[in-house]
C-alpha positions in Angstrom: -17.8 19.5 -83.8 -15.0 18.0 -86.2 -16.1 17.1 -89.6 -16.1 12.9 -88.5 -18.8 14.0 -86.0 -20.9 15.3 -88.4 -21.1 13.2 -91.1 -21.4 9.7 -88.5 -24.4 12.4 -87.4 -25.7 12.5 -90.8 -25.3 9.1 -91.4 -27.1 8.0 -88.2 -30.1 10.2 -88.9 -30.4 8.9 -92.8 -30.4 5.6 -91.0 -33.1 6.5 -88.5 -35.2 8.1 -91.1 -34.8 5.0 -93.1 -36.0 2.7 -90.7 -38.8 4.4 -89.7 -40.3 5.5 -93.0 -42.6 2.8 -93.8 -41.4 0.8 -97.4 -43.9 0.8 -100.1 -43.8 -2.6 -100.2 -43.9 -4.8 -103.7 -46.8 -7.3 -104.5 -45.9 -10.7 -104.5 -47.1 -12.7 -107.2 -47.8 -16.4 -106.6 -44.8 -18.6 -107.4 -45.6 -21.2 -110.6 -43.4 -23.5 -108.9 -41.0 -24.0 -105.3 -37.8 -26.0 -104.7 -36.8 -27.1 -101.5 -33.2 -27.9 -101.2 -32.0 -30.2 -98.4 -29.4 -33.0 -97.6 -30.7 -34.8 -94.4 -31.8 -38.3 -93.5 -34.9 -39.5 -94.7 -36.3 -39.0 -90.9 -35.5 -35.3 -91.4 -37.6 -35.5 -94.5 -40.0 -36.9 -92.8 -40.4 -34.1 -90.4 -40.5 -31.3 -93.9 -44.4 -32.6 -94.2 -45.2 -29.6 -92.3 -43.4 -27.4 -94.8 -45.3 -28.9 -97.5 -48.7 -28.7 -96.0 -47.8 -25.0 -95.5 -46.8 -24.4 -98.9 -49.4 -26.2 -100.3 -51.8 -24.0 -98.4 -49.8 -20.5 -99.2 -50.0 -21.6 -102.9 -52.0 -23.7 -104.1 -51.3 -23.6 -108.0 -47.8 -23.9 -107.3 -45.7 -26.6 -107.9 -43.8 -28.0 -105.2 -40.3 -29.7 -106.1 -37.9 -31.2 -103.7 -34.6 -32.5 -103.6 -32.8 -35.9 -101.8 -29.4 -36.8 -101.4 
């Protein structure tokens, strides 16, 4: 097996390991505040309520600041 061979092998199986060792995973502290960022219509802001109801219900405390053009 030439040398290429072997380390694309090497690499591939760091990769495999990778993916299936399980991350310890980082606690996510609740956000003091959000911004949403977007440049539509008003009628596409309309249709964000859903977004907001969903953040509001995520975090509660938070406060929720958005943007218009």
């Amino acid at each position: 097996m030439s040398t290429r061979a072997r380390n694309r092998m090497k690499s591939l199986g760091r990769a495999a390991l990778t993916a299936l060792s399980p991350a310890p995973r980082a606690r996510w502290h609740s956000p003091r505040s959000i911004l949403v960022l977007h440049e539509l219509l008003l009628g596409d802001t309309l249709m964000l309520a859903a977004l907001f109801a969903r953040l509001r219900a995520l975090y509660p405390p938070a406060t929720i600041f958005t943007t218009v053009k």
